[in-house]
C-alpha positions in Angstrom: 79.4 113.1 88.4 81.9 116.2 88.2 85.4 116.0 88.2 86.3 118.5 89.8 87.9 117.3 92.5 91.0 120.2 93.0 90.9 119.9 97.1 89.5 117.1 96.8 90.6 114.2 100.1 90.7 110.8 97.8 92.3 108.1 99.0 93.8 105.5 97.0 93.7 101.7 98.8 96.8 99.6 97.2 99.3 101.5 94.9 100.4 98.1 93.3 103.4 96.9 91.5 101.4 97.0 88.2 101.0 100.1 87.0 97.6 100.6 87.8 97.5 102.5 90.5 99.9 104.8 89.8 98.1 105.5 87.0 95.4 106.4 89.0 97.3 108.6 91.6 98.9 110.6 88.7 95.2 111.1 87.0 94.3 112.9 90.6 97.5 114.7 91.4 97.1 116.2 88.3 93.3 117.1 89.3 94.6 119.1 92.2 93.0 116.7 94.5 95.0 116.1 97.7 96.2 112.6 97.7 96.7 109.9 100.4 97.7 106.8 99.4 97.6 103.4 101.7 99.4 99.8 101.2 99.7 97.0 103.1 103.1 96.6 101.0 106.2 98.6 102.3 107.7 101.5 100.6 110.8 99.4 99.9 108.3 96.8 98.3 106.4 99.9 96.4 110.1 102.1 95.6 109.2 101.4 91.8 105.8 102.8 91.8 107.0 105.5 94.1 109.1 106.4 92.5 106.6 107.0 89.4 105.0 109.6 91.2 107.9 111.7 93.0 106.9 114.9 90.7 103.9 114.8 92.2 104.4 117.1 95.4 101.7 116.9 98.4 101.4 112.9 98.1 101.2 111.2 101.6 101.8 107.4 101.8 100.6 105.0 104.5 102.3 101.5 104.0 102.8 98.8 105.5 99.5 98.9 107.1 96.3 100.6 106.8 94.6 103.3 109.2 90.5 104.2 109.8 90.9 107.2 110.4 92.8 107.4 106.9 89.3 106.3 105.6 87.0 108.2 107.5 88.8 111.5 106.6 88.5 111.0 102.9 85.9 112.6 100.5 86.3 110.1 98.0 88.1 106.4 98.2 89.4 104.8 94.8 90.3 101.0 95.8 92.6 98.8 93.7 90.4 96.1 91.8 92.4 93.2 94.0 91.1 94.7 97.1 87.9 92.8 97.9 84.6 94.5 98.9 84.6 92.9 102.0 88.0 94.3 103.1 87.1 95.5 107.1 88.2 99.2 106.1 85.9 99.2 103.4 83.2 98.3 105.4 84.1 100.7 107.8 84.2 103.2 105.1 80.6 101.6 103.6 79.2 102.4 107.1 80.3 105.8 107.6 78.9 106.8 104.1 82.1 107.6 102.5 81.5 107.0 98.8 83.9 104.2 96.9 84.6 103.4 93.0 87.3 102.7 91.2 89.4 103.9 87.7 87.3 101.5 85.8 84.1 102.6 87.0 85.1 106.1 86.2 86.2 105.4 83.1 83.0 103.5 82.0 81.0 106.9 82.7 83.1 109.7 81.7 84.7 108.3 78.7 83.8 109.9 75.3 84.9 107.2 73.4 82.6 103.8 71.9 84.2 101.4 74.5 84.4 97.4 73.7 84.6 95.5 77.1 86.0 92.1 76.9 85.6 89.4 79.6 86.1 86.1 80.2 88.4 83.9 82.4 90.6 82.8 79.4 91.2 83.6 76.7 89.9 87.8 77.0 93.7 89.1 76.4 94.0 87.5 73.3 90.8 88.9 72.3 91.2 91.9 73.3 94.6 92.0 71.0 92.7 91.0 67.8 89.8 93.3 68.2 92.5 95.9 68.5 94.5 94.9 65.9 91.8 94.5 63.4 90.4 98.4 64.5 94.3 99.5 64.6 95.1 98.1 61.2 91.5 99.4 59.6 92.0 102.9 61.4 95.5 103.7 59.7 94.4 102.0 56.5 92.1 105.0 56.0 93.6 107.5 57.7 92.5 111.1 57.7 92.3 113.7 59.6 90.0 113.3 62.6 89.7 109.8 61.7 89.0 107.4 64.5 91.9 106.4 66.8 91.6 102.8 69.1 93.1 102.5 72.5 93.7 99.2 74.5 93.6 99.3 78.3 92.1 97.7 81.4 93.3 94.1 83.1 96.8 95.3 81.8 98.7 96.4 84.4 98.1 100.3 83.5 95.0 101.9 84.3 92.8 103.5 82.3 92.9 106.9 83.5 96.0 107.1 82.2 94.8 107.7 78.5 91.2 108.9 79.5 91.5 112.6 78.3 92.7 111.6 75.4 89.8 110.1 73.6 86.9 111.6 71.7 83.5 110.6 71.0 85.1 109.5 67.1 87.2 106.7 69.1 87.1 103.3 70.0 88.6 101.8 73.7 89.0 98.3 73.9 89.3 97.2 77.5 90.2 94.0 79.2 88.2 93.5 82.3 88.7 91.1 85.2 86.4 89.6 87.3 87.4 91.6 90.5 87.1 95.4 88.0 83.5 93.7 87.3 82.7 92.7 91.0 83.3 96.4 91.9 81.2 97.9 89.3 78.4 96.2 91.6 80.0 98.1 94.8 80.2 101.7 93.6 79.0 103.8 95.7 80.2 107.5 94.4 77.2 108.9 93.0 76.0 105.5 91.7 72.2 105.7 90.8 71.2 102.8 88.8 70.3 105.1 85.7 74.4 106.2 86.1 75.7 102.3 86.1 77.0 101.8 83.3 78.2 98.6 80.9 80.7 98.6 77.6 78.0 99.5 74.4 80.0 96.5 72.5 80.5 93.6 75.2 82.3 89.9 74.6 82.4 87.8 76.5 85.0 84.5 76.1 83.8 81.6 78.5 83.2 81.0 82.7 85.4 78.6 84.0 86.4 78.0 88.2 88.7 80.4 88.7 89.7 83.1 91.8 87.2 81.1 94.4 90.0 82.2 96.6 88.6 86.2 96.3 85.0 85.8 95.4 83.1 83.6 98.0 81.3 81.2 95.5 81.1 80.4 91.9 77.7 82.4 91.6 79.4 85.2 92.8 82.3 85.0 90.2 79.3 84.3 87.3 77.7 87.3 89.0 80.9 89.1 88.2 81.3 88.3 84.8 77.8 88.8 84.1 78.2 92.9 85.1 80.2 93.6 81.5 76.6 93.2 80.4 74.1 93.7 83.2 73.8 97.7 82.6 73.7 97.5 78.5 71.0 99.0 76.7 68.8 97.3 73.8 71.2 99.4 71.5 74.1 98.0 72.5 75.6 94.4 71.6 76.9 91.3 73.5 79.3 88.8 71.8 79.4 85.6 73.2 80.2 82.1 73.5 77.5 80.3 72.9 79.2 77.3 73.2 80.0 77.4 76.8 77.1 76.2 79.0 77.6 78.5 81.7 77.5 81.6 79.6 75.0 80.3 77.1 72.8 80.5 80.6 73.2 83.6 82.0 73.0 85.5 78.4 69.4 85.0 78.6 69.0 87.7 81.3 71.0 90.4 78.5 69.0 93.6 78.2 71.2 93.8 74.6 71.1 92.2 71.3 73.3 88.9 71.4 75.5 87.3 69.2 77.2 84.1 69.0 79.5 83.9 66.3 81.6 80.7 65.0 84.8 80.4 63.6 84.7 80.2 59.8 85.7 76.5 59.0 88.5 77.6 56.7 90.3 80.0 59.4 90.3 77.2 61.8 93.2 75.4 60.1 95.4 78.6 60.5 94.1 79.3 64.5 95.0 75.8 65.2 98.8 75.7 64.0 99.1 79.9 65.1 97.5 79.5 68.5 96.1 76.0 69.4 92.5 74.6 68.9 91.0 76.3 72.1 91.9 79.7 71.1 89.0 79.4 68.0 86.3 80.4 70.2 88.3 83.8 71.5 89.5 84.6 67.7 85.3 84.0 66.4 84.2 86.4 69.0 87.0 89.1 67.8 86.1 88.7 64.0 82.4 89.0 65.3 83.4 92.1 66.5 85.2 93.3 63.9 82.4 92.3 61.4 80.4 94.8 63.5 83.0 97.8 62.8 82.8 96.9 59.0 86.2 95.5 59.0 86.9 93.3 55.7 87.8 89.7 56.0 90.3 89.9 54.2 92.9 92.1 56.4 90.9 90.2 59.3 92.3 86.7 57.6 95.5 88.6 56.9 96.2 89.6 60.6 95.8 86.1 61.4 98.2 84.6 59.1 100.5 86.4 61.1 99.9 86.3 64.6 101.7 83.8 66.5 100.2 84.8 70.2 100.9 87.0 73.0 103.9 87.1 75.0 103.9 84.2 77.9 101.0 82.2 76.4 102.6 79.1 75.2 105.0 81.3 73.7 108.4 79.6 72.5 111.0 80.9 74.2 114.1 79.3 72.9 115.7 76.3 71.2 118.3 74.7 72.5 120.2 71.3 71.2 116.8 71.0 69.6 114.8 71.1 72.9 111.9 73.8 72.7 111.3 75.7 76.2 107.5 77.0 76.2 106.7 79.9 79.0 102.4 79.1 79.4 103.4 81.1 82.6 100.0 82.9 82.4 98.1 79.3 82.9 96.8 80.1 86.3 94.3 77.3 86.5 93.8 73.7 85.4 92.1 74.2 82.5 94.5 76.2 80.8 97.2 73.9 82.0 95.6 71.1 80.3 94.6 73.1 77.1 98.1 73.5 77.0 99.4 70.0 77.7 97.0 68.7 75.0 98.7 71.0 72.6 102.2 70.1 73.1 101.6 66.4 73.4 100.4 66.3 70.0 103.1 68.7 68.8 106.0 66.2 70.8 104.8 63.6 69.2 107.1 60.3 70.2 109.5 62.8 72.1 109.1 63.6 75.6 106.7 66.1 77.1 108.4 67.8 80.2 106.3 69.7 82.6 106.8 72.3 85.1 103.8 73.2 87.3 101.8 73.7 90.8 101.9 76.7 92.9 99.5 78.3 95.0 95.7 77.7 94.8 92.8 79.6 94.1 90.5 76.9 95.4 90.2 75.1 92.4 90.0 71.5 90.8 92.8 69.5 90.0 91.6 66.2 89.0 91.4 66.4 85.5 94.8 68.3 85.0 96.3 65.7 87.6 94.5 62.9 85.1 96.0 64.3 81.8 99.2 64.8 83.2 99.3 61.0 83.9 98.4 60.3 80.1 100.5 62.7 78.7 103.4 64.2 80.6 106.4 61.9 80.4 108.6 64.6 83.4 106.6 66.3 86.1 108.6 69.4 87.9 106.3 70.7 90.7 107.2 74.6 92.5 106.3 74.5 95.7 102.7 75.9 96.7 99.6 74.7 98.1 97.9 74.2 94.7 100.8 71.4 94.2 100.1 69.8 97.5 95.9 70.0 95.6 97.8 68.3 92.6 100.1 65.8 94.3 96.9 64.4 96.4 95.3 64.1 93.2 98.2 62.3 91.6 98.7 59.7 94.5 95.0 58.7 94.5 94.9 55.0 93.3 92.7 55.8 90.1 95.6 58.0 88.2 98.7 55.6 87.4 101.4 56.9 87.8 103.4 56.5 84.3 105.7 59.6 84.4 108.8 61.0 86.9 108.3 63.3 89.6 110.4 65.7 90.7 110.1 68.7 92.9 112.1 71.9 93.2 112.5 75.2 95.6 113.0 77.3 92.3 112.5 78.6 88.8 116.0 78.1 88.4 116.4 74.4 89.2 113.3 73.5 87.3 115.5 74.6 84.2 118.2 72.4 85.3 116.4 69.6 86.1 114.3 69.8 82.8 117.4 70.3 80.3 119.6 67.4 82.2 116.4 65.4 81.5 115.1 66.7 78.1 117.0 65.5 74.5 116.3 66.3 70.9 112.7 67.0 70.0 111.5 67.1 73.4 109.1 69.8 74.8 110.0 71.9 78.3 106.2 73.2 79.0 105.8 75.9 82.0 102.5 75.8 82.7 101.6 75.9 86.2 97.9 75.3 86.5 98.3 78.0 89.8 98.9 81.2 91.0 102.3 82.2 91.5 102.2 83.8 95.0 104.8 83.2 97.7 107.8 82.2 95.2 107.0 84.7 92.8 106.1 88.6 92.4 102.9 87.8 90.3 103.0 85.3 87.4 104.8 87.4 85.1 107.7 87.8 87.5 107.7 83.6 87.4 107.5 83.3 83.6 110.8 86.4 83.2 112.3 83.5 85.8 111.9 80.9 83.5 113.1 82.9 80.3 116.1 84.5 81.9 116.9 80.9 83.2 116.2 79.6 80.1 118.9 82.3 78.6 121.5 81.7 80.9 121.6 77.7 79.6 121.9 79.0 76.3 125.0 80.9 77.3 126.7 78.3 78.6 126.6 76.3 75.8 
């Protein structure tokens, strides 16, 4: 596949509040391709990301809405990973042979670089950070000229492209991949024979639980999507896994690569536990399995443990207040994390109170066993509003789960605070952890854990 794509028509469907996109858009404008770009989001709703790209001259936007003939006119359409396959104007496009792919899929192909693709539906970002810490840290620690260089990119709200032209065939890329950049690796259709598909030469894979069954239309079809950051290895390349975890245990079989399942040496698990929480000892064996692979020593692996404390909005303590500790878990976006997360801090609370604030909107998911838990071990329930806390609430008022804790429910991030401190005392825990997604009250689930903090902050200024 060439790039040269100077008068090029691509069209870019969903510029995004993320990053990604733009990212994208700026790789092309600076290709010389001509550039159309279509959102059902209005440009008042995109001014940020517009605003990225005003030194880009030639750029024509289509918000608000999207047109056919927009499609049919293009040479080349990049979509937005959260656009499904089955979006009408794709078909439309499908049908009238106008070739579709996406920064990722571009990326897998034309990248010089040894690229590590990391999947999973939890537990993949913090993965993804070790691996490149360990690589990072090894890198500079024999540094010399032309020595390898690591990059982190994917699910992370840039894209890819962005950093594509930088990387030689001495570096290493370690990419975070979602389920829907996996699902459209299966859809590509700009030059996509199946000798040019392509899947990371170092793959890991974290664990398959139920999660987005409001985008793909089963389970099997989210396994199916997961399974992709493998499907196209070759026997030279290398899957880490989880062997652990039932469903991926299963569908590892089918790997055209050699497999690996590595476990957590007993002495680190100690230190994972009190750094991280016991469920994050699958995520840190798989990136020490990788990092084994480079040659890294366990030693400076160990050491870079000792001192990582977790990424930003995973169970991360925000503040202390009158000796109340406010935990943003804002990235919990399904009941299993939630309850990972409520199993933590219970223990942690000990014979203080455990305060929750959860629900939100629902990717048709499960909650019977977080609605359970939270009736053992949650001593304050504060519910957003959201569909997935009317899934909850039906759970909690079935006449199995006794109800042992005090309800309360809220319009906002705000008055969840509130409520929580003028309920909370000394040595009790306020957990958000929603167990949802955050649309409707919030931008995406970031925007609802920088409500929390700032809300947070503004009760520490007042006292």
């Amino acid at each position: 596949m060439s790039f040269d794509v100077r008068g090029k028509k691509i069209l870019i469907m969903g510029l995004g509040l993320h990053g990604g996109g733009v990212g994208t858009a700026r790789f092309f404008a600076k290709q010389g391709a001509l550039l159309t770009i279509t959102d059902l989001r209005t440009q008042d709703q995109l001014k940020t990301s517009i605003a990225a790209l005003k030194k880009y001259k030639g750029i024509t936007y289509v918000l608000g809405r999207h047109r056919k003939n927009d499609f049919l006119r293009a040479d080349i359409i990049i979509k937005n990973p959260s656009v499904p396959p089955t979006s009408p104007y794709l078909v439309f496009a499908r049908n009238n042979g106008i070739p579709i792919t996406t920064d990722v899929s571009i990326f897998l192909r034309q990248c010089p670089a040894t690229i590590i693709g990391v999947t999973g539906t939890r537990g993949k970002s913090t993965t993804c950070f070790l691996i490149f810490k360990f690589l990072e840290t090894f890198f500079n620690a024999h540094r010399k000229k032309n020595s390898p260089r690591v990059f982190l990119g994917g699910n992370i709200r840039t894209s890819v492209l962005d950093f594509m032209d930088m990387t030689t065939s001495r570096d290493v890329v370690v990419l975070e991949l979602s389920s829907f950049q996996l699902d459209d690796l299966a859809h590509d259709s700009w030059d996509n024979t199946s000798a040019k598909r392509r899947s990371p030469h170092v793959a890991v894979l974290t664990n398959i639980l139920r999660d987005h069954l409001n985008w793909h239309t089963n389970m099997q079809s989210y396994i199916a999507a997961k399974a992709m950051i493998f499907k196209y290895q070759k026997q030279s390349d290398i899957l880490f896994a989880n062997g652990s975890d039932k469903t991926v245990e299963k569908i590892i079989a089918s790997a055209p690569s050699r497999v690996k399942c590595p476990q957590l040496a007993k002495k680190l698990t100690p230190i994972v536990d009190a750094n991280l929480g016991s469920h994050y000892r699958s995520s840190v064996a798989l990136a020490i399995g990788v990092g084994t692979h480079f040659n890294i020593p366990q030693a400076m692996m160990t050491s870079i443990l000792h001192a990582f404390k977790g990424l930003p909005s995973r169970q991360e303590l925000t503040a202390q207040i009158k000796g109340i500790s406010f935990i943003n878990d804002t990235t919990a976006t399904i009941p299993d994390a939630s309850i990972a997360a409520i199993k933590r801090f219970r223990l942690l609370a000990k014979k203080s109170h455990l305060i929750l604030i959860a629900g939100g909107s629902d990717k048709q998911l499960n909650f019977f066993e977080m609605a359970h838990l939270i009736s053992l071990s949650v001593d304050y329930l504060i519910l957003l509003p959201g569909t997935a806390t009317n899934q909850l609430l039906h759970e909690l008022t079935k006449k199995k789960i006794s109800h042992v804790f005090s309800l309360q429910k809220t319009e906002s991030m705000q008055e969840a605070v509130r409520i929580a401190m003028a309920l909370a005392k000394k040595g009790d825990y306020v957990l958000l952890s929603p167990g949802a997604a955050s649309f409707g009250l919030f931008a995406n689930e970031f925007d609802r854990g920088n409500q929390f903090v700032a809300a947070v902050k503004s009760l520490n200024e007042k006292i």
